[in-house]
C-alpha positions in Angstrom: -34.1 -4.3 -27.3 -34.8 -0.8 -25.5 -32.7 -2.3 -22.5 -30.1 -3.1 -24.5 -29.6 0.2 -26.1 -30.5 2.2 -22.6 -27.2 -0.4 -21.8 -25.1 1.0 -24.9 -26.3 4.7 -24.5 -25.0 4.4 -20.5 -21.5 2.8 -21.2 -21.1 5.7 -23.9 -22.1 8.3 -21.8 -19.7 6.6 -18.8 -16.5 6.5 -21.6 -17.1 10.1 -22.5 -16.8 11.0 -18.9 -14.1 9.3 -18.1 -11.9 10.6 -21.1 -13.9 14.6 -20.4 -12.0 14.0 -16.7 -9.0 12.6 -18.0 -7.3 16.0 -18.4 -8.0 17.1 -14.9 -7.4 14.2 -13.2 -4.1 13.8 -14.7 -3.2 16.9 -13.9 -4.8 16.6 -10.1 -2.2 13.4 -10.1 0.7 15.7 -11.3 0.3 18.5 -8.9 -0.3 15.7 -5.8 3.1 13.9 -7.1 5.0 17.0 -7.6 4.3 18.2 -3.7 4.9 14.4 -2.2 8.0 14.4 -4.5 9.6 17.3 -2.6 10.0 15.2 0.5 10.8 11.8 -1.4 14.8 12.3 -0.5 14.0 12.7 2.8 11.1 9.1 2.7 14.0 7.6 1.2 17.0 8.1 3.8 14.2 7.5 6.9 13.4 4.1 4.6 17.1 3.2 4.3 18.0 3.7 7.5 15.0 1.4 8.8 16.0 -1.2 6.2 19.9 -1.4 6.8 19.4 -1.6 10.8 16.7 -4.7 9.6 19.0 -5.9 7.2 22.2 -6.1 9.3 20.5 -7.4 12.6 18.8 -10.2 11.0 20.9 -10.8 8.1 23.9 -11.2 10.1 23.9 -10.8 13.7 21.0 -13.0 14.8 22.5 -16.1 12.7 24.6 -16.3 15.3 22.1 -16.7 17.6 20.6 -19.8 15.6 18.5 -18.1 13.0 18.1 -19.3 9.9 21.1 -18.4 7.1 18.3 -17.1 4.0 15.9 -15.2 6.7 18.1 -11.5 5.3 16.8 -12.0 2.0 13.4 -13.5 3.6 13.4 -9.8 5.9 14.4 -8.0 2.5 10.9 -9.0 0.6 9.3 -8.3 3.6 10.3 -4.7 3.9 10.0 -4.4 0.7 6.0 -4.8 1.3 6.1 -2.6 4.1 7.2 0.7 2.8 3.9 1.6 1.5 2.3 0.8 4.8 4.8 3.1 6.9 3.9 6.3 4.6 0.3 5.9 6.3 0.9 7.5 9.1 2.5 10.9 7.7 0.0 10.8 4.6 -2.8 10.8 6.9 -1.5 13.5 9.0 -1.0 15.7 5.6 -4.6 14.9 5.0 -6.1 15.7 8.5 -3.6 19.3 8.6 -5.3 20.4 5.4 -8.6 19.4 6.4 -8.9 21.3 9.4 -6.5 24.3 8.0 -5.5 25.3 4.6 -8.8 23.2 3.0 -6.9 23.1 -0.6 -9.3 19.9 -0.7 -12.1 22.4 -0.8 -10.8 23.9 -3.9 -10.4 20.5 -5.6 -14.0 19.8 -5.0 -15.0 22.8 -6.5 -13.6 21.5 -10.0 -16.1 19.8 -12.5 -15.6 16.5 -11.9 -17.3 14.2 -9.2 -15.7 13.7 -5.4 -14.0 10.1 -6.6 -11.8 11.7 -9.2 -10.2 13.9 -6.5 -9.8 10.2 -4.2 -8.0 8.7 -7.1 -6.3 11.7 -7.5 -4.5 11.3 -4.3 -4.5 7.2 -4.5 -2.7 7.5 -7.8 -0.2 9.7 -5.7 0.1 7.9 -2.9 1.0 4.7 -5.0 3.6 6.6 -7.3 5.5 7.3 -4.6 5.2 3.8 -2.4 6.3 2.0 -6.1 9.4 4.5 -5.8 10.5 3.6 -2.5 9.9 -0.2 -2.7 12.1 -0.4 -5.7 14.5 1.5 -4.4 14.4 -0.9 -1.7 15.8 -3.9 -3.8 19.3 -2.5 -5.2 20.4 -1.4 -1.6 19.0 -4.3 -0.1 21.1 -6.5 -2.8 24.1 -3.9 -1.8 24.0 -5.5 1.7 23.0 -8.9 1.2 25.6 -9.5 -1.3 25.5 -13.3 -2.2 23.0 -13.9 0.3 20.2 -12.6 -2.0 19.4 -13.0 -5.2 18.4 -11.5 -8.1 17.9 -14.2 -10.6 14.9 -15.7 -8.1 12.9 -12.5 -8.7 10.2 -12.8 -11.0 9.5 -9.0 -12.1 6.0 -9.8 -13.9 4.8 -11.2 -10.3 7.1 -8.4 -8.6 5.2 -5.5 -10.9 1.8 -6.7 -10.3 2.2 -7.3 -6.9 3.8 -3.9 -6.0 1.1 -2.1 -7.9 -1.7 -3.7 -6.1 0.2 -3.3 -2.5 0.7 0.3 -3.3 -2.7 1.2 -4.4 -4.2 -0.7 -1.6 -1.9 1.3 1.0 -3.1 4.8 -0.7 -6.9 3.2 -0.7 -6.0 2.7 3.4 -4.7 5.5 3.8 -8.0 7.8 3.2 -10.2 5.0 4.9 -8.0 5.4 8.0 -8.0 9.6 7.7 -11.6 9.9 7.0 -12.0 6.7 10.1 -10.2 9.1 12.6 -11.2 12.9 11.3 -9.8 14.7 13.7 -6.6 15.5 14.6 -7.0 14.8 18.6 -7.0 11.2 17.3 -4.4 10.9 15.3 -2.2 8.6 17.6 -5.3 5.9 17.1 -3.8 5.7 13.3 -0.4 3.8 14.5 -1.7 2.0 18.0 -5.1 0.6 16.4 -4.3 0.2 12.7 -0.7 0.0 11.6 1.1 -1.6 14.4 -1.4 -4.5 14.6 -1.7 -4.9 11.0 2.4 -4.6 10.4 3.3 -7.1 13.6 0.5 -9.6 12.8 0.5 -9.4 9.3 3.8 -11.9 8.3 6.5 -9.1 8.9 8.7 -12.0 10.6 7.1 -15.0 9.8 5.2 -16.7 7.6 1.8 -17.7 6.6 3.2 -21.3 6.7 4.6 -21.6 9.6 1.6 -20.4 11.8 0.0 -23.0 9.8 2.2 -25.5 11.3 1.5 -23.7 15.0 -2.1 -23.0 14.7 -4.2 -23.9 11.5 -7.1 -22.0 13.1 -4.6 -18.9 14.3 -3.4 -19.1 10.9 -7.0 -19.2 9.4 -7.7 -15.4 11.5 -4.4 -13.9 10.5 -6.0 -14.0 6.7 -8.2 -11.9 7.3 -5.1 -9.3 7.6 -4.6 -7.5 4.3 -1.1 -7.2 5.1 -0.4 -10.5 5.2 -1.2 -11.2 1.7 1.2 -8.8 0.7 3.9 -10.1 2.2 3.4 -13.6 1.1 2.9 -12.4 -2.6 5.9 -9.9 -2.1 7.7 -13.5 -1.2 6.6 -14.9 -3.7 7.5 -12.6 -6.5 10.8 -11.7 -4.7 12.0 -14.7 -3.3 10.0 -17.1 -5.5 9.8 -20.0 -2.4 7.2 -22.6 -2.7 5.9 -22.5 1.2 4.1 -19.0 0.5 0.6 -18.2 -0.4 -0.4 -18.8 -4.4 0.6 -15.5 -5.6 -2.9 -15.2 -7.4 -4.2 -15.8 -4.7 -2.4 -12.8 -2.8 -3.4 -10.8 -5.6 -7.1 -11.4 -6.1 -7.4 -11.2 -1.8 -5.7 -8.1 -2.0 -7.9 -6.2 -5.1 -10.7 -7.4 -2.7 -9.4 -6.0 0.3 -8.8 -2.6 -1.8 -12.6 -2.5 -3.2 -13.8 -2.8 0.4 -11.4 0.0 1.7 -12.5 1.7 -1.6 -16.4 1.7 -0.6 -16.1 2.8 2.9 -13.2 5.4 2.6 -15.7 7.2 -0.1 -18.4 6.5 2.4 -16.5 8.1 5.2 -14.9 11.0 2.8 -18.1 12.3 1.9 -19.5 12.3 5.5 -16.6 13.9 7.0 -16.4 16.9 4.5 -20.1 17.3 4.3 -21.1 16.4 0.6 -24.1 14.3 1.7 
């Protein structure tokens, strides 16, 4: 019986945190959004440019080289997932530039709530902006594709809940990978050993299935790729073909994959700015 109400008196004292950090965290979320949001035209052009030269290449020009007539709309879900992953890079680099200059981080850990808040803070930022992007993505990609995408194959429950967990994920990487590297000497090591490998291997121009049909056991190693999971739920959702992944699967992989960067980006945060 005292267990049980130590139990009660812990999740009330948990709920009245959480809502005594609501206001600050919101407004940590806010002021993170409204200085990412100053460079979103620009995110958006680079994005579009990447997507139309994909797009056109293999959504025209290489069926005449023997490729497959539906692989546009199969490059369009794919870039789709990808948009999140290619704002690592330069979100990183923000981080690492304030970290060894300006410190504004320092301020934010001087507020009244406890490291994670300010994590989430930027997470919840990071994914505002990567959900932006990728739907952006869809209208111009449709623009280009004309008849040979779409829209009516979409499922937008599967598309929401997929693009939510991709993003979240990719601003959950993206402080694993800056506290990882801590220094900006090593910055380069974010593309060459993370995002390249991770973006080529992880089902960008192929699919889970047809490695499968190459190399069960190859295909059996490339799972272990977060990336790939969110291009086959991406798929999925977009595309709705029934050679991908379960999408509940993709989605339960992936909230895995993002407790696990979760653990050791806050064990890595903490170490780097010396708050152990």
């Amino acid at each position: 019986m005292i267990q049980f109400q130590l139990i009660i008196v812990k999740e009330n004292t948990m709920s009245k945190n959480i809502f005594r950090f609501a206001p600050i965290f919101c407004k940590l979320v806010a002021t993170n959004f409204y200085i990412a949001r100053q460079e979103l035209k620009g995110q958006l052009i680079n994005f579009y440019i990447w997507a139309f030269c994909s797009l056109i290449v293999m959504g025209y020009i290489m069926q005449e080289f023997g490729l497959a007539s539906d692989y546009g709309s199969f490059q369009l879900a794919t870039v789709i997932g990808t948009v999140g992953l290619f704002q690592v890079y330069g979100n990183s680099f923000r981080c690492i530039v304030d970290f060894e200059g300006d410190r504004h981080i320092g301020y934010c850990l001087t507020l009244p709530v406890s490291p994670s808040i300010v994590w989430w803070s930027m997470i919840c930022s990071y994914s505002l902006i990567g959900i932006i992007l990728s739907v952006l993505m869809l209208p111009f990609g449709k623009l280009l594709l004309f008849n040979s995408f779409s829209l009516a194959n979409v499922s937008w429950f599967k598309f929401a809940i997929i693009l939510a967990l991709a993003n979240i994920f990719y601003g959950v990487f993206t402080l694993a990978v800056t506290a990882h590297v801590g220094a900006m000497s090593k910055m380069e090591n974010v593309w060459s050993r993370f995002i390249f490998p991770m973006w080529f291997l992880g089902g960008f121009q192929f699919s889970w299935a047809s490695i499968y049909k190459l190399s069960a056991p190859l295909a059996y190693v490339l799972l272990c790729n977060p990336i790939m999971f969110i291009m086959e739920g991406t798929r999925a959702a977009v595309l709705g073909t029934p050679d991908c992944l379960p999408w509940g699967i993709c989605c339960l992989a992936l909230f895995g994959f993002t407790v696990v960067g979760w653990l050791y980006a806050q064990y890595k945060m903490k170490r780097l700015l010396d708050l152990v």
